[in-house]
N, C-alpha and C positions, 0 to 999 in steps of 0.2 A: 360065971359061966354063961347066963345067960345071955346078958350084953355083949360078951364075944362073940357071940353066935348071929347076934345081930346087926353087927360089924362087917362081918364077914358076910351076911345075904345082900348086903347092899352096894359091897366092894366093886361087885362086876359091873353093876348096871351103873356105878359113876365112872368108872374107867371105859365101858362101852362109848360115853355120851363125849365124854374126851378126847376119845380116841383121833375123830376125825384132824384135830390140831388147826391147821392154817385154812385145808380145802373147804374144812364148817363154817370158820369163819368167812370166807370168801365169799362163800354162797350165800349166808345171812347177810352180806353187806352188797351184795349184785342187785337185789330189787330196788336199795336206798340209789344206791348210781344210776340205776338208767331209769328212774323217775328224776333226778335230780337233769340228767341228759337230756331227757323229751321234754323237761320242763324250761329247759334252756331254749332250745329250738323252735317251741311253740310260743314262750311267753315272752322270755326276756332279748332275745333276739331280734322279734321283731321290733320290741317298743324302741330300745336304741336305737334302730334304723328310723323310725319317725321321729325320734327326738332329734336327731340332727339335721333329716328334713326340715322338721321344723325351725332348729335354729337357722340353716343356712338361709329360708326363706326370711326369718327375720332380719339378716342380717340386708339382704338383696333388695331388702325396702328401698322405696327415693322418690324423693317428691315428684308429686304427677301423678303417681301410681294408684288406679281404683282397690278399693278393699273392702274384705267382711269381717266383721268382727265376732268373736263367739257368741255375741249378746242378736248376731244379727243386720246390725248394722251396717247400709253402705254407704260407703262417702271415698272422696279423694283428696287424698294426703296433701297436707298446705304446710306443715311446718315438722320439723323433724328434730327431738331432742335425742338425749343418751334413754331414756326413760318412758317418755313421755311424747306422744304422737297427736298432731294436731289433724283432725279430719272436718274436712269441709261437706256435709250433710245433704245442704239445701244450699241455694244462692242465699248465701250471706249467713248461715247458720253454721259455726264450725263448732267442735266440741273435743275436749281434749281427753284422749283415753292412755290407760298403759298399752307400753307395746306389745306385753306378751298375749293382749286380747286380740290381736288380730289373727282370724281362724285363717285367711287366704286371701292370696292374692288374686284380683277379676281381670279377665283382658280389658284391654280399653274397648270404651264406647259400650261399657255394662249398663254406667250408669248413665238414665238420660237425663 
């Protein structure tokens, strides 16, 4: 007798919290979506857009071209592999770096 008594006080208050069905759900999952939305828009949207920047500029390389390296570095381009980028530094001082080190491209007459 007792135990059904306490069956029965608890009945409503899990059928209250149920009640809502699909609209409860919806709204517990509406704060996960539009952080997931504004975190698209803020983070990952942009950086795609510079990573193709970025590749397209790598690809537009060609000898001649002044450049900076991430490390700094300026010099202009004397040899060009699939990989591997030949920078001329100083007269007569070239040195070979990977491509993906080059932060940017300089106009000409950067370097003197």
């Amino acid at each position: 007798m007792f135990i059904s008594s306490a069956i029965a006080q608890t009945a409503p208050a899990a059928a209250a919290s149920t009640g809502d069905g699909i609209m409860g759900s919806l709204q517990g999952m509406l704060p996960l979506v539009l952080m997931f939305v504004v975190l698209y828009f803020v983070m990952i949207r942009p950086q795609m857009k510079r990573q193709k920047e970025t590749k397209a500029m790598l690809d537009a390389l060609a000898k001649g071209d002044e450049v900076a390296t991430a490390g700094g570095i300026i010099g202009t381009i004397t040899k060009m592999g699939d990989s591997i980028v030949t920078l001329e530094v100083a007269s007569g001082v070239e040195m070979q770096i990977q491509r993906f080190a080059i932060a940017q491209i300089l106009p000409k007459g950067t370097r003197a």
